[in-house]
N, C-alpha and C positions, 0 to 999 in steps of 0.2 A: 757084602763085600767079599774079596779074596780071601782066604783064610790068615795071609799074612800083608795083609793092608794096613800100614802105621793111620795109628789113633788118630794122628795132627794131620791126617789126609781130610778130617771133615773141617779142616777149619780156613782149608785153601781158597784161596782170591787166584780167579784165572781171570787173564786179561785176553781177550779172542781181537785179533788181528787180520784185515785181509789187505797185502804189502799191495796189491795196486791201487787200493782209494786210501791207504792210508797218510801219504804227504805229496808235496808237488810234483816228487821224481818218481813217484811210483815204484820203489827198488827199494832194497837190505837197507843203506846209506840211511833213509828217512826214519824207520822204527831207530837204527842204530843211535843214532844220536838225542833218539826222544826216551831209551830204556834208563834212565837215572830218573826224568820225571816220573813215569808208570811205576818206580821200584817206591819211588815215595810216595807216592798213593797208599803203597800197604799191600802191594800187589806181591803173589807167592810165583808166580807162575804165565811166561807170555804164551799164548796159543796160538799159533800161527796156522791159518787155514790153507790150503795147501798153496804148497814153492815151489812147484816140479812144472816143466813145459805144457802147455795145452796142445790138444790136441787141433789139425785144420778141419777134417771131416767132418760134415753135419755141425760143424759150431754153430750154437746159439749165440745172437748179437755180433756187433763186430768182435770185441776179443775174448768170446766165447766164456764156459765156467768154467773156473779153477779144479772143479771137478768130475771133468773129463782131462783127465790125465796121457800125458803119450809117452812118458819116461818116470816110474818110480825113481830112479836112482841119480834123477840131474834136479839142479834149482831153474828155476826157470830163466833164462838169459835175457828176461828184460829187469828181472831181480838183482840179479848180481850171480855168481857164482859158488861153484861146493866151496871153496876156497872161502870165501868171504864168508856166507854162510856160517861154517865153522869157527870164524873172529868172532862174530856177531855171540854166538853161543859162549866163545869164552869170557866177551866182556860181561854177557847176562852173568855169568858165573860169577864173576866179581862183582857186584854190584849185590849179591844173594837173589839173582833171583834165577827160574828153572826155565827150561826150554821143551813145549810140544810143541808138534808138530801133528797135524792131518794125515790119518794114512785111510785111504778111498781103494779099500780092497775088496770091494761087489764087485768091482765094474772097470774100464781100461776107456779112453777114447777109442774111435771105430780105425782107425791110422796109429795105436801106438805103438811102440817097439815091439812090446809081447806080442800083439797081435799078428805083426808079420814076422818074429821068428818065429811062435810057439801057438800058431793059429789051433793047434790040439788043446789048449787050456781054456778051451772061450763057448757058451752056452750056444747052442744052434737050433734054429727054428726046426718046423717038421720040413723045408727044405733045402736044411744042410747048410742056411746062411748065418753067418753071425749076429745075433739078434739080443735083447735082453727081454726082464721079467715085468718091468715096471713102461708101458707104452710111453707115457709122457717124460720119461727120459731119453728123447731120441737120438738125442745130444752121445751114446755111452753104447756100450755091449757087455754084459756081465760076463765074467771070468766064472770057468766050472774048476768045482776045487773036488772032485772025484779025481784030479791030476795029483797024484801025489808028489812029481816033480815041483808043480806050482808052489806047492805049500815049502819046500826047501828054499825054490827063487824069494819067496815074499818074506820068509822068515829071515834071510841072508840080505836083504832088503834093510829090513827093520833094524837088522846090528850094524849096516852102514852109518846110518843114521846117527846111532850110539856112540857110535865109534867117533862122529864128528861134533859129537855132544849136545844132542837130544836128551832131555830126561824123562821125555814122555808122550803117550801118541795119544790123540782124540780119534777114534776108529770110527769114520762114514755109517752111515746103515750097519751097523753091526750085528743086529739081529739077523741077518739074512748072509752071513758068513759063518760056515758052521765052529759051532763052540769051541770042539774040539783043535781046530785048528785055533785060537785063543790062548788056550790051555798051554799048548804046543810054546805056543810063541813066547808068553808069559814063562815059563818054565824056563826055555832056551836063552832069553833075554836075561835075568835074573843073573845067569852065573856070570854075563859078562858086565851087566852094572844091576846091584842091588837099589829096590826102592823106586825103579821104575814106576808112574805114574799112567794108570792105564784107565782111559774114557770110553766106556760105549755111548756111541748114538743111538741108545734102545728107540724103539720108535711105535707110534700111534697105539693102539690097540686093532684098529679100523685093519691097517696094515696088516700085521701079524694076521689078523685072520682071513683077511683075503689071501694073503701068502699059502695058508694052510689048506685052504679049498683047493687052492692050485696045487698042492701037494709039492710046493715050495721051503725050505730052511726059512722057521720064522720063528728066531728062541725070542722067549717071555722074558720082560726084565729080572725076576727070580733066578731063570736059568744062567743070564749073564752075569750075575755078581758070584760065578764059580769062577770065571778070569777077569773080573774088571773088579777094580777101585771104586769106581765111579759110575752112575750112571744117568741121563738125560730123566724128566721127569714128566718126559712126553704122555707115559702113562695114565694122566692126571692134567695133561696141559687144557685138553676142551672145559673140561671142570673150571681151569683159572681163566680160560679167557671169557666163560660167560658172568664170572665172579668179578672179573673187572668191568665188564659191562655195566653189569644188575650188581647191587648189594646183597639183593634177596637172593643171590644163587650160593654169596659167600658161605653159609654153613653146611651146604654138600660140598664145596672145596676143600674146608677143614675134614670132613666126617673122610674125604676121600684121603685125606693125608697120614689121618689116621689108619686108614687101612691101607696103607702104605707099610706104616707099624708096625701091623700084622701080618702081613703076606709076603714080607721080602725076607730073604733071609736074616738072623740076628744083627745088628748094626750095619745093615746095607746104607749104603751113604750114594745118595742122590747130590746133583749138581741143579741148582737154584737159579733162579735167571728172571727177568722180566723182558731181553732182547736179546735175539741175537742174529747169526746173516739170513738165517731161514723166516723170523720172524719180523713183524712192526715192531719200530719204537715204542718203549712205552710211550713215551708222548706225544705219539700220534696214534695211540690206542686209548689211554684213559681220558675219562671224560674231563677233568680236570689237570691242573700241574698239580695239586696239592696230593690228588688220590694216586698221579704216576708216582710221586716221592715215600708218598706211604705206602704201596707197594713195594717200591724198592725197596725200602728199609724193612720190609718184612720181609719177604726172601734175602735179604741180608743177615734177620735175625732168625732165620726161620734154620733147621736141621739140615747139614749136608755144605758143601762148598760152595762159592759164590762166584758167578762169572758175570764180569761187566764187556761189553760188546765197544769197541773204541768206537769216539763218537758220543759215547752216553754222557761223557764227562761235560760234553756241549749243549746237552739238553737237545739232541739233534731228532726230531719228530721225521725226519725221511728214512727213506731204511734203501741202502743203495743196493745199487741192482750188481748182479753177481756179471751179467755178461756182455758190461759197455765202462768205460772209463766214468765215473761217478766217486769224486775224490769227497772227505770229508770235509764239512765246513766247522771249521773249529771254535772259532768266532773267541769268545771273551771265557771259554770251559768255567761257564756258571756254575755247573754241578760237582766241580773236582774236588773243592772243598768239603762238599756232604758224601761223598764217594768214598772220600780219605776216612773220614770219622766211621764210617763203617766198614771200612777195610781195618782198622786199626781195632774196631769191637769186636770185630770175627778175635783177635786174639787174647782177648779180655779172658783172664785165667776161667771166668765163670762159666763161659762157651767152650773153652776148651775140656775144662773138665767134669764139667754141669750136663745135669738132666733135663732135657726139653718137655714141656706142657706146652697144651693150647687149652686157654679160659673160656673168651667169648667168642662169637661172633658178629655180636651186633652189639651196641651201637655202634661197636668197632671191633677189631680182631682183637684179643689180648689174649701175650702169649708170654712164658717167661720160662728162661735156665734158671737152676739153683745145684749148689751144691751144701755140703755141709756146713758151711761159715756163710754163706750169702750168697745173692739173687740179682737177678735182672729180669725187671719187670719193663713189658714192651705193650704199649695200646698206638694202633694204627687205624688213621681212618681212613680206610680203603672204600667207604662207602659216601663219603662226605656230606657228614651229619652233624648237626652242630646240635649238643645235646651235653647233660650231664650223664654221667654211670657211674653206677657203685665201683670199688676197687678193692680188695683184700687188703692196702696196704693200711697202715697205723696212721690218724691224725700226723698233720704236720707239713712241711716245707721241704721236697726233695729236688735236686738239681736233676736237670735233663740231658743225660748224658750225650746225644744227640747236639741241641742248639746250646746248652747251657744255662739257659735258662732256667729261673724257678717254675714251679709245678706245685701247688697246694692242693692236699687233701685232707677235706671238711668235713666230717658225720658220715664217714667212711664212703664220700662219693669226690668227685674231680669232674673238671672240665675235658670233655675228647678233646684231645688236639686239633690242631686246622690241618696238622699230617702226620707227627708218629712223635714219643716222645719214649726214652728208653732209662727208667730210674732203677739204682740202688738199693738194693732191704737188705734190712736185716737180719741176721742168724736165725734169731728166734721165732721166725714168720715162717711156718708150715701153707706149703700153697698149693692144693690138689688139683690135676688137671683135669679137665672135663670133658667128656664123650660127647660126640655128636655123631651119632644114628644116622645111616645115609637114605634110611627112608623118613 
């Protein structure tokens, strides 16, 4: 993480938002009025994927992605306005909760502003047309930041934003914007509001190195947590989607988490997820509901912040599409309940001020915080095995602080759960975490 990243940054619940599928009006008005339920979930933080106008040129779909942008500096006017906008942030303020925003600074629509005043700031093929790095973005054209003007526009950009009360940006592809100008940003932003919440979207590893061959800007998540808080945990994500798959892949995903451990700078703080607009639902990715809930409840209790994808609270198996009218179907939000319980765990003094292990892998994941007075003990069955396993904890009857329910452990073994159960120990219970070797 940044050098000066607050501690209670890993304990943040981000809520990701995209305002056109999100209610019937498609606009500010629909989140606005649903921000006191989201704040009771347990929720730190709304993320709003980007609210600036789309671009007409080469749009994908009919109303094209939010991420071909044609004005940094406007909401988008089927949204609502900078004006309203700005209510919208004041009321999150009152309610306690933070406002990001998406900033998508690789790249401009082929028609946006910058592009026809400041057509000098924009990457060009070998004949001299505006062009980008990535082919299957045809939708975009990357911005060159060898323009040292650009970096003043973008940065004067970003304290727009502040200034209308933003506390914090989710940065697009951020790997592929040089660091430096991060730094810059981070540093400039700071003095005008302290405690800024700054997201990179580190990305694939695949990426970074195709980028490199190209002799393209393609920093390593290590390098990004010299100006980010936060970061995606894409590094690692093929490891989890074949772990959700397969059981049997589960203990190279832990061994890779751990070397995560290892290879990031001290207390790098990763952002957690099992969905989000880039990805499938979990529950239309795991092979069960029981294994989509005990995943989620592991990356809930797993190291780093937590982000739920709206829609998750409805147990919603579709994953809408970024560039056609695709509203959410909200239905009876079966999941909000279990969402809340572990929005409300993230801040269980033992995760805030506790030390993370990971135990097993198999028959289930078990993983647990401790600090010096006591513990939370987590077994998830992400593999959906119906089995007994030994446990470290003491004989006895402990409540599951998940369902409530009882939990007995007999001759130092327990029933796996049908999907995750999250118990209680006591002081006196030393609990050593375990390596797992990624060959």
């Amino acid at each position: 993480m940044a050098v000066d990243t607050p501690h209670r940054f890993r304990n943040l619940v981000i809520y990701e938002v995209f305002i056109r599928n999100y209610g019937s009006s498609g606009n500010l008005a629909d989140v606005t009025k649903d921000l006191p339920r989201i704040r009771e979930m347990g929720v730190d933080v709304v993320w709003f994927m980007p609210i600036h106008p789309i671009g007409q040129e080469k749009r994908k779909g009919e109303l094209g992605s939010p991420y071909a942008i044609s004005d940094y500096r406007l909401v988008h006017p089927g949204y609502g306005t900078n004006k309203e906008f700005e209510l919208l942030c004041q009321y999150a303020h009152a309610l306690g909760l933070k406002v990001m925003i998406d900033v998508v600074y690789n790249h401009t629509s082929p028609d946006s502003l910058l592009a026809a005043q400041h057509p000098d700031w924009f990457y060009r093929d070998e004949n001299g047309r505006f062009a980008n790095t990535e082919p299957t973005w045809e939708d975009i054209i990357d911005l060159d930041y060898s323009q040292p003007d650009l970096w003043d526009y973008q940065i004067e950009t970003l304290k727009q934003w502040v200034r209308l009360g933003v506390d914090g940006f989710r940065c697009d592809v951020a790997t592929a914007v040089p660091l430096a100008f991060w730094q810059r940003a981070r540093r400039e932003l700071a003095k005008l509001k302290p405690d800024i919440i700054w997201l990179a979207e580190t990305t694939h590893t695949d990426f970074i190195r195709k980028r490199r061959r190209q002799g393209l800007v393609a920093h390593a998540d290590a390098e990004m947590h010299a100006a980010f808080d936060l970061s995606y945990d894409y590094d690692i994500w093929p490891a989890w989607e074949k772990a959700v798959a397969d059981g049997t892949a589960v203990p190279h995903y832990l061994a890779l988490l751990q070397h995560q451990q290892a290879t990031l700078p001290a207390h790098a703080l990763k952002m957690r997820c099992v969905e989000n607009h880039d990805q499938p639902r979990i529950m239309g990715r795991a092979p069960s509901r029981a294994q989509a809930l005990a995943w989620t409840a592991f990356q809930a209790f797993n190291e780093g912040a937590f982000l739920i994808y709206a829609g998750q609270e409805s147990a919603s198996p579709h994953q809408p599409t970024l560039f056609d009218l695709d509203p959410i179907k909200w239905g009876d939000y079966g999941l909000q309940s279990f969402l809340t319980t572990l929005c409300r765990m993230k801040k269980d003094e033992v995760l805030v001020e506790g030390q993370f292990g990971l135990l097993t892998a198999v028959p289930a994941i078990t993983a647990h915080w401790q600090t010096e007075n006591e513990g939370l003990y987590g077994v998830f069955n992400v593999s959906g095995v119906e089995d007994v396993m030994p446990t470290p904890l003491p004989n006895g009857e402990y409540t599951d602080l998940l369902g409530g329910g009882p939990v007995l452990v007999r001759d130092g073994e327990m029933m796996v759960p049908e999907t995750a159960v999250i118990l209680r120990y006591p002081d006196q219970l030393n609990i050593s975490p375990q390596s797992f070797p990624l060959t």
